[in-house]
N, C-alpha and C positions, 0 to 999 in steps of 0.2 A: 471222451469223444461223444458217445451218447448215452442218458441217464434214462433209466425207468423207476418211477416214485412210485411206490403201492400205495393205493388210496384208499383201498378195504383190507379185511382179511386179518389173519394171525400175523401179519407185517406190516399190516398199516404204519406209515410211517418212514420204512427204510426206503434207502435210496440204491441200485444198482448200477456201477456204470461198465457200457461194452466197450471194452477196449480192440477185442481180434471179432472178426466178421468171415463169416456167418454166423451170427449168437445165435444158439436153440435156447428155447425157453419150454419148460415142462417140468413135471413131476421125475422122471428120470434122476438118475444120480449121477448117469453121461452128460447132462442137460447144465451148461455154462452154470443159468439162471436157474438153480431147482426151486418149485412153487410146489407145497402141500395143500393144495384148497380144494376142497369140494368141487368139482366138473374139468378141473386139468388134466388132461392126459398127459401121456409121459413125455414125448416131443410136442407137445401142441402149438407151437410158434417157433418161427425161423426169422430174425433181424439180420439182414443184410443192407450192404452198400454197394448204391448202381453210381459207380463213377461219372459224374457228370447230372445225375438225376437226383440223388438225394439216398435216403435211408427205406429200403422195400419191408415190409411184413408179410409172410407168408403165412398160410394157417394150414395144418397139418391135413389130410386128405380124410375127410368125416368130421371131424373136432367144429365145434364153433368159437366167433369169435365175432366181435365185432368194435368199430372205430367210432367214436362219436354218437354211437347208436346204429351203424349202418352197418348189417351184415356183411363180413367182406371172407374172400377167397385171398386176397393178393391186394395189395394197396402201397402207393407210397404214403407216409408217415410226413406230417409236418410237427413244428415246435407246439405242444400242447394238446394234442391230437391225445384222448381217452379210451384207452383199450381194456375191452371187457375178456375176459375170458372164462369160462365157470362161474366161481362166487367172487371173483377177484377182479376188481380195477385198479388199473396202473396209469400213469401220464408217463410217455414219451418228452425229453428234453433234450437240448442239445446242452452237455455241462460245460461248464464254464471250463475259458483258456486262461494255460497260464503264458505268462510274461517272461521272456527271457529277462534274463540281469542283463542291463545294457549301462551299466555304471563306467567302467572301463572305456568303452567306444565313448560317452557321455564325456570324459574327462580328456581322453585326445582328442576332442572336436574343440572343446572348450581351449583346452592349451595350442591349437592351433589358430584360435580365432585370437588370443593372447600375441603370440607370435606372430601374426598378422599386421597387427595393429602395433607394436614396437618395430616392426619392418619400418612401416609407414610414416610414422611418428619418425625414427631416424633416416630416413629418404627424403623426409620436408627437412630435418633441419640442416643437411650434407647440402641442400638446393639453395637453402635461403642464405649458409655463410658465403 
């Protein structure tokens, strides 16, 4: 549902995705997301989802934190939005969906459009003898 990329740090590289919300994100071992970096506290961030609004970030009460560069308490999060937190940047994503198998419904559409058209085919030639 949604990914966080670390962009620095002893993780650089890895990808996280939050599947249940409210995700804490901190140093903590309670903490979904744990982060070992220099300036993290232990709960220092909370991802949640405001139905109808989008994906919120909360930052822990004294902790810093900031999106894009812009100090923030509370923000909603867009696709690509840069979250600093201590020594550590991360990017915010929405991960990619998967595709149901739709092979089955794909092939009774198909065999009905077949059946369709043998309907038709023998209804002109019942008309034309």
């Amino acid at each position: 549902m949604v990914q966080l990329k670390i962009l620095s740090g002893k993780k650089a590289g890895v990808s996280w995705m939050a599947r249940r919300f409210p995700a804490r994100i901190g140093r903590s071992p309670s903490a979904d997301f744990q982060l070992e970096e220099n300036g993290v506290w232990d709960e220092h961030l909370q991802l949640d989802c405001q139905p109808g609004e989008g994906f919120s970030l909360s930052v822990a009460p004294r902790a810093l934190a900031t999106v894009n560069g812009q100090s923030i308490s509370q923000t909603l999060l867009r696709n690509g939005d840069v979250i600093e937190m201590g020594s550590l940047k991360m990017q915010f994503w929405l991960s990619a969906t998967r595709q149901p198998a739709l092979a089955l419904r794909e092939w009774l559409t198909w065999t009905a459009i077949g059946l369709i058209c043998l309907g038709q085919i023998g209804l002109i030639y019942w008309l034309v003898r």
